[in-house]
C-alpha positions as semicolon CSV with decimal commas, in nm:
position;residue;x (nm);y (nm);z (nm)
1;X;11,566;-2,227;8,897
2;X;11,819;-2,458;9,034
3;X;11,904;-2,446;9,435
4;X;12,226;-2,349;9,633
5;X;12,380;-2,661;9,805
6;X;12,344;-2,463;10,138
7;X;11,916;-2,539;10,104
8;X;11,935;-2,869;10,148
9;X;12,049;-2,940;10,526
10;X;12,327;-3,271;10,473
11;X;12,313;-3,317;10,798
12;X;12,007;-3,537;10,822
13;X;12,209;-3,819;10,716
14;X;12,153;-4,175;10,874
15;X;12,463;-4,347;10,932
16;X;12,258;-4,656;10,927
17;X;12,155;-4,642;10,559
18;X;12,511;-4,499;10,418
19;X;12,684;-4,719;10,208
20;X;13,064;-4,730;10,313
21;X;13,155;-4,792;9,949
22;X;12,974;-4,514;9,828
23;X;13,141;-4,277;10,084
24;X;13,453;-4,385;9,946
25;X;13,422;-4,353;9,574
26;X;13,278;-3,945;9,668
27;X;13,577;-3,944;9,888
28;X;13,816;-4,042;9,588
29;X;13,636;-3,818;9,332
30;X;13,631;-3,481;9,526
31;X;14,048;-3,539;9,598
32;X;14,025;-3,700;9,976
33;X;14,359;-3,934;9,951
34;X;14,344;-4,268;10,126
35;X;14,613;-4,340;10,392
36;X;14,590;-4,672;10,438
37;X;14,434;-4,838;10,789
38;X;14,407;-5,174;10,908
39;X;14,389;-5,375;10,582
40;X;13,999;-5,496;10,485
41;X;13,874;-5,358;10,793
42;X;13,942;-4,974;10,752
43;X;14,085;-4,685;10,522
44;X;14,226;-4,362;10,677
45;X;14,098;-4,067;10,435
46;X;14,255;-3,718;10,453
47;X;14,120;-3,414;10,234
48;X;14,242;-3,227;9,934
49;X;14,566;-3,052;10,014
50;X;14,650;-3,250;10,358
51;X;14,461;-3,016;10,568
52;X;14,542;-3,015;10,960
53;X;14,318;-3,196;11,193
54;X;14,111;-3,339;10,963
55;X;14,110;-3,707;10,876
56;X;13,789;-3,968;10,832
57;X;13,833;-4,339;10,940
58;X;13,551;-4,521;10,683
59;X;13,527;-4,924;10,703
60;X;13,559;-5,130;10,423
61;X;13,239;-5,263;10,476
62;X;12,932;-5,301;10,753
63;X;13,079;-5,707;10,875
64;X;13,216;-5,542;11,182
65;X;13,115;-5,408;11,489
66;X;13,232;-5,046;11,467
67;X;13,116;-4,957;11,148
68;X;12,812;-4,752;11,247
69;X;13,025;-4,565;11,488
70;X;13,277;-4,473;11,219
71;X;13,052;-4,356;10,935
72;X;12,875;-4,180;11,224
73;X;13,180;-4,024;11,315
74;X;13,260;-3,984;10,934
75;X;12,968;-3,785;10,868
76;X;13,013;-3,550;11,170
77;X;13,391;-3,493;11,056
78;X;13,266;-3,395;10,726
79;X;12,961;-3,179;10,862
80;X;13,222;-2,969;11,019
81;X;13,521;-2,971;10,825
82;X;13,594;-2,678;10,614
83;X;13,740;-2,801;10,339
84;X;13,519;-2,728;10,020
85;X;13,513;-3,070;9,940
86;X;13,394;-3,207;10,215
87;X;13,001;-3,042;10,177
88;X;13,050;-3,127;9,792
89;X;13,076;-3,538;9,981
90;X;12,732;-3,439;10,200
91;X;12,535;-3,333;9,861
92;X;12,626;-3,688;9,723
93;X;12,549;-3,867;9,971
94;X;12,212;-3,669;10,059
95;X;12,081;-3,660;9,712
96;X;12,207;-3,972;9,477
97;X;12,305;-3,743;9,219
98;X;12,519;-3,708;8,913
99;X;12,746;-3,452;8,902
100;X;12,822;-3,256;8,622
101;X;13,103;-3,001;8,638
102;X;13,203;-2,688;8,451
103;X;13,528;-2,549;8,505
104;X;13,645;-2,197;8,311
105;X;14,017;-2,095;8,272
106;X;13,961;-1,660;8,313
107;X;14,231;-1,442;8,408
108;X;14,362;-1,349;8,750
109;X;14,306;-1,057;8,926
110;X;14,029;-0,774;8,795
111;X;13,759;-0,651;9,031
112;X;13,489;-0,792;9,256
113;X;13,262;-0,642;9,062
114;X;13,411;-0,833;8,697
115;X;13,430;-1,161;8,953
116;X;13,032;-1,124;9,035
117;X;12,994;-1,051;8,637
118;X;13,248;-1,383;8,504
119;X;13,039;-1,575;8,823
120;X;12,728;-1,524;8,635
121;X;12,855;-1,630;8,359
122;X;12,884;-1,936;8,467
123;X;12,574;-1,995;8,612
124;X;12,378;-1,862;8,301
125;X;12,613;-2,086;8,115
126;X;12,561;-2,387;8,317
127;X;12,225;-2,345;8,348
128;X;12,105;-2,357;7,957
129;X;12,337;-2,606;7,928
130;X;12,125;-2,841;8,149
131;X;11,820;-2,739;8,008
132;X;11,946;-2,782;7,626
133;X;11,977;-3,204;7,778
134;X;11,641;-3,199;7,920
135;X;11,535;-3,043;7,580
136;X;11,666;-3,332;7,403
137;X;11,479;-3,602;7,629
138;X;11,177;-3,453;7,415
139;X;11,250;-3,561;7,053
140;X;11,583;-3,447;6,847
141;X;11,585;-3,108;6,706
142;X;11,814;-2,810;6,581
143;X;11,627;-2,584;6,747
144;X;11,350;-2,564;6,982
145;X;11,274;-2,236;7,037
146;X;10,977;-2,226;7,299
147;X;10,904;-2,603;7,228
148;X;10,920;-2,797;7,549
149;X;11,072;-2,500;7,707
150;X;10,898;-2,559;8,048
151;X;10,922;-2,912;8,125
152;X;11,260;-2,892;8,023
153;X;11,281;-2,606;8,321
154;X;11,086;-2,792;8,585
155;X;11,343;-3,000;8,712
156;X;11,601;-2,765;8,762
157;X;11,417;-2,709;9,075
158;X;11,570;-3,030;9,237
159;X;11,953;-2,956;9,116
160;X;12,169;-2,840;9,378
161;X;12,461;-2,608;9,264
162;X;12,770;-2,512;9,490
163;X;12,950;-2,163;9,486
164;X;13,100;-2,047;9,158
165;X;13,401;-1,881;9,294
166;X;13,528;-1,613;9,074
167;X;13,319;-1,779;8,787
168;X;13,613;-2,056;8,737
169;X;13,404;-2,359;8,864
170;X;13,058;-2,498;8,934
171;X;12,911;-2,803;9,020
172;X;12,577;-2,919;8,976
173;X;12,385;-3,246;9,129
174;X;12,147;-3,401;8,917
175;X;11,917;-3,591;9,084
176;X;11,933;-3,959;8,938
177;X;11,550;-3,958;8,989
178;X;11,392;-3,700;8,732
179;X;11,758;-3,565;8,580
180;X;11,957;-3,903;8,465
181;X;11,792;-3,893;8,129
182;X;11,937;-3,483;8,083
183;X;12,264;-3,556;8,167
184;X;12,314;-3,875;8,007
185;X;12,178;-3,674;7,660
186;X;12,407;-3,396;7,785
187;X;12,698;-3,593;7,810
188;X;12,632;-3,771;7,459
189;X;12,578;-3,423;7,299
190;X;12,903;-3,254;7,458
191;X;13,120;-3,518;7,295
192;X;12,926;-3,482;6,960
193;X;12,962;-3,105;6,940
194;X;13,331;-3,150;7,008
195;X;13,388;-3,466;6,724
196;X;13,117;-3,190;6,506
197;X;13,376;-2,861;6,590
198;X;13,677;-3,032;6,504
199;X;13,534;-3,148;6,162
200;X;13,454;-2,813;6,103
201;X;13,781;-2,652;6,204
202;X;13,949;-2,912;5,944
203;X;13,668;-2,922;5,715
204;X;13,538;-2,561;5,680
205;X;13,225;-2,762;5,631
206;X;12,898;-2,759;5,934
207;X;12,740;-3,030;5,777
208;X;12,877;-3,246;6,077
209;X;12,655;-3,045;6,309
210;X;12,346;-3,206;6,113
211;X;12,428;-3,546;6,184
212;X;12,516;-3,461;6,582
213;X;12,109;-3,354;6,603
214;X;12,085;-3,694;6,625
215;X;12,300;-3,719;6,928
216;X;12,152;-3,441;7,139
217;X;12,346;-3,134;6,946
218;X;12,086;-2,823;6,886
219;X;12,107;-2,467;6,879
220;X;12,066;-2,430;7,253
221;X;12,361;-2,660;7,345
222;X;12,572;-2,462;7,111
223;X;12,494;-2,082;7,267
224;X;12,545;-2,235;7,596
225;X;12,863;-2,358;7,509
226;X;12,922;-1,995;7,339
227;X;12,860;-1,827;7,691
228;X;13,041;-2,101;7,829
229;X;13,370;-2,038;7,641
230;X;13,378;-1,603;7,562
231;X;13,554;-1,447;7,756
232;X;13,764;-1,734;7,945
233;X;14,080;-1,876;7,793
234;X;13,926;-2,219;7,784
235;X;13,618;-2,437;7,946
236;X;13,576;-2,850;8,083
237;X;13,289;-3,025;8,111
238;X;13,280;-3,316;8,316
239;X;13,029;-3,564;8,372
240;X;13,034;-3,811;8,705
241;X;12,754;-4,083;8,740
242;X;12,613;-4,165;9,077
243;X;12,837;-4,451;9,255
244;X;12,516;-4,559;9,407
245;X;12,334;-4,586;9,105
246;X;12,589;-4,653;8,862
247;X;12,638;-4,508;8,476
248;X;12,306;-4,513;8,264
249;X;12,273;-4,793;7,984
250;X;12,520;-4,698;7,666
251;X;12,731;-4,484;7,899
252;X;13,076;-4,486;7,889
253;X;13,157;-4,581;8,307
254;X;13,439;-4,257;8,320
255;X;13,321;-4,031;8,044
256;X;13,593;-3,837;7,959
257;X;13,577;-3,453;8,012
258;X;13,512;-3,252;7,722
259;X;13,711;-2,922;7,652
260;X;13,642;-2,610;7,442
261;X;13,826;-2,295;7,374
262;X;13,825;-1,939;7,173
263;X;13,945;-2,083;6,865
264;X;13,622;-2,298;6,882
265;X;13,375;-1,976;6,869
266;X;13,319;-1,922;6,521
267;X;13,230;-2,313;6,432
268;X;13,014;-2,263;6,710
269;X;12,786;-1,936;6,624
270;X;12,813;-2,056;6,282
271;X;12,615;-2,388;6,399
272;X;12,348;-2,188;6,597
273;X;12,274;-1,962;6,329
274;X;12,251;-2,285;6,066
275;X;11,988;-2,466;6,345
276;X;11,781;-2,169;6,352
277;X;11,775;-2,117;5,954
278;X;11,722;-2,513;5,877
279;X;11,447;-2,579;6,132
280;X;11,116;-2,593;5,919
281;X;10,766;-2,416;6,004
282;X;10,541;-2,722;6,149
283;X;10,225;-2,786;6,016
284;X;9,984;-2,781;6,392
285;X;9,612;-2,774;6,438
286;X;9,605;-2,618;6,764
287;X;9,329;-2,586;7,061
288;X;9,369;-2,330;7,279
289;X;9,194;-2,057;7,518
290;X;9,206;-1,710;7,358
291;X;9,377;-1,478;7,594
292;X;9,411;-1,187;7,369
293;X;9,277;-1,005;7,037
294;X;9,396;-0,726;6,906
295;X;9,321;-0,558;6,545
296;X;9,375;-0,186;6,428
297;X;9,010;-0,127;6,359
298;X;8,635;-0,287;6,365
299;X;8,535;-0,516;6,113
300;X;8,918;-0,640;5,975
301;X;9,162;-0,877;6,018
302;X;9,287;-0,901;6,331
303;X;9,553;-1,110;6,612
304;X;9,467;-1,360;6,853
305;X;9,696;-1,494;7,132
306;X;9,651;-1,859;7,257
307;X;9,718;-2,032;7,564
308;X;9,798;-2,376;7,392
309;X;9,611;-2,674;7,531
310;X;9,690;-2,902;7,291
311;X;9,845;-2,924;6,948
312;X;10,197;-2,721;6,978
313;X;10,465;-2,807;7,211
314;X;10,419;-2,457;7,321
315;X;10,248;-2,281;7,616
316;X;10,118;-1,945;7,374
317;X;10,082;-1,890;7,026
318;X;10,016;-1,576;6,803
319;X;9,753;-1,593;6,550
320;X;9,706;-1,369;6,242
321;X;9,345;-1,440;6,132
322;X;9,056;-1,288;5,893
323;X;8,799;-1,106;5,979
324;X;8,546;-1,379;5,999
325;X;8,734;-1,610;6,193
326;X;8,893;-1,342;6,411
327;X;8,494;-1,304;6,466
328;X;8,414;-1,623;6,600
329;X;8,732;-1,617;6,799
330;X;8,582;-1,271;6,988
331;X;8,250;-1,495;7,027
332;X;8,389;-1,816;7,181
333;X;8,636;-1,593;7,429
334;X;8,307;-1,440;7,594
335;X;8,133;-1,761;7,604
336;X;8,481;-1,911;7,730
337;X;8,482;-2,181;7,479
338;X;8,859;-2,283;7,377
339;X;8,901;-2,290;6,948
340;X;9,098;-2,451;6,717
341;X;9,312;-2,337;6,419
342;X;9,458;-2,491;6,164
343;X;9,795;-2,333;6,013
344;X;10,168;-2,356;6,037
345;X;10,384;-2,319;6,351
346;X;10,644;-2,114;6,253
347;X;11,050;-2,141;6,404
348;X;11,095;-1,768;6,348
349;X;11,063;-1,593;6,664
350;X;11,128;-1,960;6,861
351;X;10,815;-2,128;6,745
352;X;10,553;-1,904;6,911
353;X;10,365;-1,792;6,619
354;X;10,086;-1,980;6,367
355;X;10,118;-1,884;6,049
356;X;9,810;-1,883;5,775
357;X;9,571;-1,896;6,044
358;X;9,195;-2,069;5,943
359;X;8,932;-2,272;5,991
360;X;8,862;-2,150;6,349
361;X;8,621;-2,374;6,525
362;X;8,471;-2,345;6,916
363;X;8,589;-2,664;7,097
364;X;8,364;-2,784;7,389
365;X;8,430;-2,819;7,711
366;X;8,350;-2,980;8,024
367;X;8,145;-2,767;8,269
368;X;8,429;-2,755;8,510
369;X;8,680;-2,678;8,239
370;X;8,471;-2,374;8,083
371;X;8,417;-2,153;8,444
372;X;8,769;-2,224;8,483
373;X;8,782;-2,013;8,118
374;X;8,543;-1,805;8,219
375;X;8,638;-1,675;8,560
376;X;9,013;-1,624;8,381
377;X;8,787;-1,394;8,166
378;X;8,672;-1,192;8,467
379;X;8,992;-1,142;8,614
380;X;9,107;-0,957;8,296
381;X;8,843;-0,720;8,191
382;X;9,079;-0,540;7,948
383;X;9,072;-0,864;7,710
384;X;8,695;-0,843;7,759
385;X;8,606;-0,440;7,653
386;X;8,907;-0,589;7,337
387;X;8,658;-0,896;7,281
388;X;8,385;-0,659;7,258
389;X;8,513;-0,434;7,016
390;X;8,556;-0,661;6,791
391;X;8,180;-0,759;6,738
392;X;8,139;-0,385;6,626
């Protein structure tokens, strides 16, 4: 889950490692307005709306004297300004991050309550959306399903999100270090689902939406941009690069925002339902540790759950098997020997079920690796009296 700005303290900024340019381009980007200064030695910089009291001095550069003092100063003037901006600056220059922002057009007015609900919204929305680009850094697909679901999660841990207010706008910092590779997919896959939605709007045709795989597109993107856009009169995505780091390679420098609206719904759930019906079963041979059987009575078929260790880019699967290799699965989960199946990974129900199950086989394992099975085993005693049963 991604963090609130207000985790990470901004205030343990050294003026001695800021870069003055830097400062200014987040200055310029979050609606500070330069006021001029002494010409190549300074820039006066006053906040969004001309707000009272407030105003930063930032050199042009570090050649003179006084620059520590005046990014020092700088960063103390932000640190306690009030202006919403101004801790959207800190998060920049804390964490070298690009930004990627959501804004929502809902209607005024309505209750706290429907404020907390449209709020949510956003964040839900916002949320897949990141993870659909980390999804893509994986390999192209139309759907994924539970396919590199928790990598893809793992580094929302490190974005930083600011307030939602009223569900109408979010930010999110991407860490250049572990998140560049999402957004710059993101970003590529926004515009293609835009060029893909307008083809269909003209067309009636989705076929566009098979070529834009290739560019990031997949059934994930589209739902979040589905959540994104119900309910609001219209929705912007914008994407900001780092001005430390720069834009990634193939990057447009000022990608241009990307906007959706109602009419763009149904060429949207028509896309995610066509990704979930055109991505095929895989063929897999999977090794995992069996976590689970189940079967109605002794001596039949029966199902086996899997905790994937290789094979599947999965972390369970569901196996339907016969009764003698739902047999030798019972044996090797008392021994604590992984197995592996051979059969077909199928997309229907997101990819967490193996299909034509056979050919079970206990895998061997280091010494280490099977008391780590085996004490798993003893800590669920249920799955145990199951594993029994079945050798009746």
């Amino acid at each position: 889950m991604y963090r609130p700005t207000d985790d990470h303290d901004a205030r343990l900024l050294d003026p001695a490692r800021l870069d003055p340019a830097v400062l200014g381009a987040l200055l310029a980007r979050h609606g500070w307005r330069r006021r001029g200064g002494a010409a190549g030695h300074y820039a006066r910089w006053t906040p969004p709306g001309g707000a009272a009291g407030t105003s930063l001095l930032v050199p042009h550069d570090r050649r003179f004297p006084d620059s520590g003092e005046l990014l020092a100063e700088a960063l103390a003037a932000l640190a306690q300004s009030a202006a919403p901006s101004a801790r959207e600056v800190l998060m920049g220059l804390a964490v070298p991050s690009d930004e990627v922002r959501w804004e929502r057009e809902v209607p005024d007015g309505g209750s706290g309550a429907a404020h907390w609900a449209a709020q949510e919204q956003l964040r839900g929305a916002a949320r897949s959306m990141l993870v659909a680009g980390a999804l893509g850094t994986y390999g192209r697909a139309g759907y994924y399903g539970a396919r590199h679901r928790r990598p893809a999660e793992a580094f929302l841990g490190e974005v930083l999100v600011g307030p939602a207010v009223a569900g109408r706008r979010l930010t999110a910092f991407v860490p250049v270090r572990g998140g560049r590779g999402a957004v710059a997919g993101l970003q590529r896959a926004l515009h293609a689902a835009r060029d893909a939605t307008d083809y269909q709007r003209a067309t009636g045709g989705t076929e566009a939406f098979d070529a834009a795989v290739a560019l990031g597109v997949c059934h994930e993107l589209v739902q979040a941009l589905i959540a994104l856009v119900r309910d609001a009169e219209g929705a912007r995505i914008s994407v900001e690069w780092s001005p430390g780091a720069g834009p990634p390679a193939g990057c447009p420098a000022r990608p241009e925002a990307v906007e959706f609206s109602p009419g763009d719904l149904p060429a949207l759930q028509q896309a995610a339902q066509r990704y979930v019906r055109a991505e095929p079963s895989l063929p897999v041979r999977v090794t995992g540790a069996v976590v689970r059987l189940r079967r109605e009575r002794p001596g039949g078929p029966g199902t086996v759950r899997l905790r994937v260790l290789t094979g599947a880019d999965v972390l369970q699967v569901r196996v339907a098997l016969g009764e003698e290799d739902y047999r030798i699965a019972g044996h090797a989960h008392l021994v604590g020997l992984p197995v592996r199946v051979t059969g077909r990974l199928e997309s229907r129900g997101g990819f967490r079920r193996i299909t034509g199950g056979r050919d079970v086989t206990p895998v061997q394992v280091d010494e280490a690796e099977r008391d780590r099975l085996l004490k798993s085993l003893q800590e669920n005693l249920d799955f145990f009296e199951e594993a029994c049963g079945a050798e009746d």
